[in-house]
N, C-alpha and C positions, 0 to 999 in steps of 0.2 A: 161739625163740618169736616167731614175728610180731605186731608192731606194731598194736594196733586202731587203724582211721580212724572218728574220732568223726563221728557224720552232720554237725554244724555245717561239718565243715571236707570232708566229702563235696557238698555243698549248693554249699559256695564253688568248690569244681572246678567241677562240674555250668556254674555261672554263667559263671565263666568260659571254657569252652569256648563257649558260647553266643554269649557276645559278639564271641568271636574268629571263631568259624565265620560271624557275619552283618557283621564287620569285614572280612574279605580280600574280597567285590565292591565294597566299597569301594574298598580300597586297590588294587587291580585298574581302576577307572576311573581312577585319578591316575594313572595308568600313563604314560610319555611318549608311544606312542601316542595313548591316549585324550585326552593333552590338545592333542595337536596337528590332531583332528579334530576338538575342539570348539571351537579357535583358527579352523579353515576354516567352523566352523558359523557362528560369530558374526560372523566377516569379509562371510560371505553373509551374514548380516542387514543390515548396515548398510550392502550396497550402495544408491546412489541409485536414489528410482524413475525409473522413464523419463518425458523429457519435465519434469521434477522443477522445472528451472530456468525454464523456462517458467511453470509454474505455480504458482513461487513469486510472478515478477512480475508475477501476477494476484493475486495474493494481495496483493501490497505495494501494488499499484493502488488496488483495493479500499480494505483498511488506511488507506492516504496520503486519499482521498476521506473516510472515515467521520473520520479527526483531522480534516480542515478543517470539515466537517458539526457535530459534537457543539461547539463552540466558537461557531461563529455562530449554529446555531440557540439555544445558550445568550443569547446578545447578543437576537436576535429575542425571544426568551420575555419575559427580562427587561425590554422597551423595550415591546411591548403588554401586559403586564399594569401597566407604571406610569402615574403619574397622569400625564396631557398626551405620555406618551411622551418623561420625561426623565429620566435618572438624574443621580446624583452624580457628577462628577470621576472620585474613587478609584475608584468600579465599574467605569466605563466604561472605565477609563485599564488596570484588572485584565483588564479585559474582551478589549481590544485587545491589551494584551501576547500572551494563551493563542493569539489568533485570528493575531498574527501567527507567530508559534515552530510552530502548526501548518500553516500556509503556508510557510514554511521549510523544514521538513520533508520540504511534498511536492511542491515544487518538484523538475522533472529537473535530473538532474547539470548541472553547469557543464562543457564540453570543458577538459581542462586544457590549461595554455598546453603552444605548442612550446618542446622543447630549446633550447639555447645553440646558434647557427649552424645551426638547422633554416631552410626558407623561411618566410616570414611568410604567416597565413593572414587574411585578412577576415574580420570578423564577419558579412557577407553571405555567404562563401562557408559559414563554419563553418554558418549558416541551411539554407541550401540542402542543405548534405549533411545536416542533421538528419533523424530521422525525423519524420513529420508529424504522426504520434500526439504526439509530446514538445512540438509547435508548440504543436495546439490544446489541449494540457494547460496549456501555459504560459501560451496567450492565457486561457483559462477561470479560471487563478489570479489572474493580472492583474486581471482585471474583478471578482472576489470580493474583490478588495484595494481596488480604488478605489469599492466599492461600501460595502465597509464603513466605511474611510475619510470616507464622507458621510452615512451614516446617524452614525457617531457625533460626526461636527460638528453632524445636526442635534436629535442626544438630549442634547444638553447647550448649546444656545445657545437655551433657552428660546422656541423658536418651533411648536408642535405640529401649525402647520400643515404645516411641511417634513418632517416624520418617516416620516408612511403612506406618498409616493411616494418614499421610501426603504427603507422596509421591501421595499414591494416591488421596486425594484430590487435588494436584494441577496439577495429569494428567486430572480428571476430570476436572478442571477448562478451560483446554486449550483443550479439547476436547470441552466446551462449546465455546470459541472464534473460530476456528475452522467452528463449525456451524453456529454461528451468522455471521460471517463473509460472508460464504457461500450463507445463504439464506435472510440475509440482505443488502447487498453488490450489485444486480442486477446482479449477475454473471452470465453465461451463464449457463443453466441445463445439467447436468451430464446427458451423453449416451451412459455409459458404462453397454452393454446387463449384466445383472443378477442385476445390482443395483435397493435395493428398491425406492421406489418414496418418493421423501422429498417434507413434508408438505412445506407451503407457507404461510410469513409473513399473518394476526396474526397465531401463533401457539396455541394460546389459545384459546379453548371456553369463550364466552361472559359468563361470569357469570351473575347468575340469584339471584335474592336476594327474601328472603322469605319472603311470605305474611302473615301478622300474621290473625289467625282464626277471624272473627268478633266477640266483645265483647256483649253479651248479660246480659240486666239490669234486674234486675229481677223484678219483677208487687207486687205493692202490694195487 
């Protein structure tokens, strides 16, 4: 006499067959082929894009400009909305820390020294071989350094008359980072219809040095 299969445990087959039947493309994708095409799938993602590194160091350009930016225009906020254009000590002193560490920052690399029994190099020559973008990056940080440096001797030595022609010298100074950054940097050219054309690293005429007149001896 056979066996009845009660439908409860008819019901339980049924399910599990189901499960199994939409399990094995599963287990059919883990397969070592399949995982070794989706190891070359992922390797091709996370190749770099082209050009990548270039454009990170416009990116870091950028970056390094906007830390110096966000810090002093904080300093300018704070020094024309107070009274006489003076703060307290601790502000200023708070002030100058952020504004220097972000100067720091984005300052170009230092050439590291030479090896042990390498030839020794000049700091004129190390210059010379520099890139000229890193110069006028350097001179632009410079002068944002000694500018603020005076603005906040003169927000705190209670004189208001010395404050405005330091304000605006150290918007000029970050108008000049600003530019250097811009046309030193490789950045991509501005193409926004009505904008004038900026010049193009050097910005300067070649100076010409003058010839002195030929000296005439007299006959006796």
């Amino acid at each position: 006499m056979r066996p009845q299969v009660s439908s409860r445990a008819t019901a339980i087959a049924i399910c599990a067959a189901l499960t199994l039947g939409t399990a094995g493309p599963a287990f059919a994708e883990t397969s070592p082929a399949s995982r070794t095409e989706a190891t070359a799938e992922s390797t091709a993602a996370r190749a770099p894009l082209p050009n990548a590194a270039a454009l990170l160091a416009q990116t870091k350009a950028l970056g390094d400009m906007g830390g110096v930016l966000a810090p002093v225009t904080e300093l300018l906020t704070d020094v024309l909305k107070a009274d006489d254009g003076q703060l307290p000590a601790a502000d200023a002193a708070a002030l100058a820390a952020k504004i220097k560490a972000a100067i720091a920052a984005a300052k170009p690399p230092v050439p590291t020294p030479a090896a042990p029994g390498a030839a020794a190099v000049s700091p004129s020559a190390i210059r010379a071989a520099a890139p000229a973008a890193a110069d006028l990056k350097a001179d632009a940080l410079a002068t944002v350094e000694e500018a603020v440096a005076a603005l906040l001797a003169a927000v705190t030595a209670g004189d208001p008359a010395g404050v405005v022609p330091q304000v605006t010298a150290t918007l000029t100074s970050l108008v000049n980072l600003v530019v250097a950054t811009v046309l030193g940097s490789g950045l991509p050219a501005p193409n926004l219809p009505g904008l004038p054309a900026l010049p193009t690293l050097p910005v300067d005429p070649p100076v010409e040095l003058p010839v002195d007149p030929p000296v005439t001896v007299p006959t006796s």
